[in-house]
C-alpha positions as CSV (number, residue, x, y, z in Angstrom):
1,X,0.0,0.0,0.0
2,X,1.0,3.5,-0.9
3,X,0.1,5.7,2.7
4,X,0.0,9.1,3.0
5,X,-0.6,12.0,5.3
6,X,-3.9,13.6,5.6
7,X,-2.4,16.8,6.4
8,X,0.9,18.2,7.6
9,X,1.9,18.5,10.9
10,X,0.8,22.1,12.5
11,X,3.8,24.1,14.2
12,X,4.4,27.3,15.1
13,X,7.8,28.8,15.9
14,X,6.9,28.1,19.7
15,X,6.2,24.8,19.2
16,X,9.3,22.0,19.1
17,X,7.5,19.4,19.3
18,X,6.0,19.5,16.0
19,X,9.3,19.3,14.0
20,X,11.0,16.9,16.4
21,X,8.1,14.2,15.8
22,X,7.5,14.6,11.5
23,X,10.3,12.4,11.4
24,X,9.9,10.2,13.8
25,X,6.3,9.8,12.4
26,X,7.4,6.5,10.6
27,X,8.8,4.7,14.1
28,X,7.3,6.4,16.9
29,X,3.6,7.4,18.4
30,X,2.6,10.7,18.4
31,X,3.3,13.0,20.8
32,X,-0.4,12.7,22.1
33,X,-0.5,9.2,22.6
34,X,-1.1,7.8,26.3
35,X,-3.3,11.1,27.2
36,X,-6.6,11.7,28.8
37,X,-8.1,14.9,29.5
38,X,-11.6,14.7,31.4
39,X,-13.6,17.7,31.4
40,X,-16.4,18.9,33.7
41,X,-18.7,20.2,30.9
42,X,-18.3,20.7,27.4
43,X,-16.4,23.9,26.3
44,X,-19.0,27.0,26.5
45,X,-21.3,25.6,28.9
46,X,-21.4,26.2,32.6
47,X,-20.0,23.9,35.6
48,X,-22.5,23.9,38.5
49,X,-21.3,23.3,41.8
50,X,-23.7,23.2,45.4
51,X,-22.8,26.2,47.4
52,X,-22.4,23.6,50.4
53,X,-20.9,20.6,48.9
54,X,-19.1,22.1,45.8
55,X,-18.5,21.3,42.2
56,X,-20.9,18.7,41.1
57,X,-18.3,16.9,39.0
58,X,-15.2,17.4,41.7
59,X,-17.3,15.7,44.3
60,X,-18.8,12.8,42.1
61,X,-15.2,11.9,40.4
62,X,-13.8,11.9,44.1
63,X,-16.6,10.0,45.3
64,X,-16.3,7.4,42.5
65,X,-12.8,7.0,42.7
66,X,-12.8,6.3,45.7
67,X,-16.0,3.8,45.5
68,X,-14.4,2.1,42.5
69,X,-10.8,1.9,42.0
70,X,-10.0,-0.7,43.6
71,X,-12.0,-2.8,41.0
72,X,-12.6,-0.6,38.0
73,X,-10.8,1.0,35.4
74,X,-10.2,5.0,34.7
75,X,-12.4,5.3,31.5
76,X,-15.4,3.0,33.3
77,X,-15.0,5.1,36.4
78,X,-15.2,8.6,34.4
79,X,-18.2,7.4,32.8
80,X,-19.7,6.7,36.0
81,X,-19.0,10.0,36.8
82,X,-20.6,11.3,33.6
83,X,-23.6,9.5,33.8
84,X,-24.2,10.6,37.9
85,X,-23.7,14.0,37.1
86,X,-25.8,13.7,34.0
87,X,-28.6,13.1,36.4
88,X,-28.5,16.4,38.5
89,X,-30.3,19.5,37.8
90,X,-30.1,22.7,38.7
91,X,-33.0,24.7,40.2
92,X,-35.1,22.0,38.4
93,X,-34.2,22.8,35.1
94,X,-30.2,23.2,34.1
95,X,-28.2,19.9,33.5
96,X,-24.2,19.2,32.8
97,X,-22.8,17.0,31.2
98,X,-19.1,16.2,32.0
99,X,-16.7,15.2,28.5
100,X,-13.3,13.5,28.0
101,X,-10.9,12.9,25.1
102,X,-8.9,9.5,25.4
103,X,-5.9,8.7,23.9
104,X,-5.1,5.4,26.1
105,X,-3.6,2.6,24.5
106,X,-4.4,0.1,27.9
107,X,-6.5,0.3,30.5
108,X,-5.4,2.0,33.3
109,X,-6.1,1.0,36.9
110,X,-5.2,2.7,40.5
111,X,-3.1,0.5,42.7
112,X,-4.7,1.0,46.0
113,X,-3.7,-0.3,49.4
């Protein structure tokens, strides 16, 4: 087979990542490979949070990890945590919904005590 890019590699003259990994392209991952990033809501939403208890997604991730992670993975734990959250609602009527972007290659567990 004949591959080729989609598109060129972005860079900027702050950037040194970008030229470091074009030629490694052919032997290495990515830069962004073994990355997650878990949000609390989507970009231009808001993030509710109880003025007693706090952030609604802070206090169900903690509460979930430490429920959970003894037994369960990272990505089945944060969509725990999504779909708890998914569930509240503000003054009867506002929701949030929590994202993530997952570049794992394994799952990844907590080694607890």
């Amino acid at each position: 087979a004949d591959d080729q890019t989609d598109a060129i590699p972005m860079s900027s003259s702050s950037d040194s990542l970008s030229m470091s990994d074009e030629p490694d392209a052919r032997a290495t991952l990515p830069t962004p490979s073994d990355i997650l990033v878990s949000y609390s809501t989507f970009p231009g939403y808001v993030s509710w949070r109880d003025t007693q208890s706090g952030s609604w997604y802070v206090e169900t991730l903690d509460r979930i990890l430490e429920e959970n992670a003894d037994t369960n993975d990272l990505v089945t734990m944060l969509m725990m945590v999504n779909h708890e959250v998914s569930q509240n609602s503000a003054k009867g009527l506002y929701k949030q919904m929590p994202g993530s972007f997952n570049f794992l290659r394994k799952l990844l567990y907590f080694q607890t005590q």
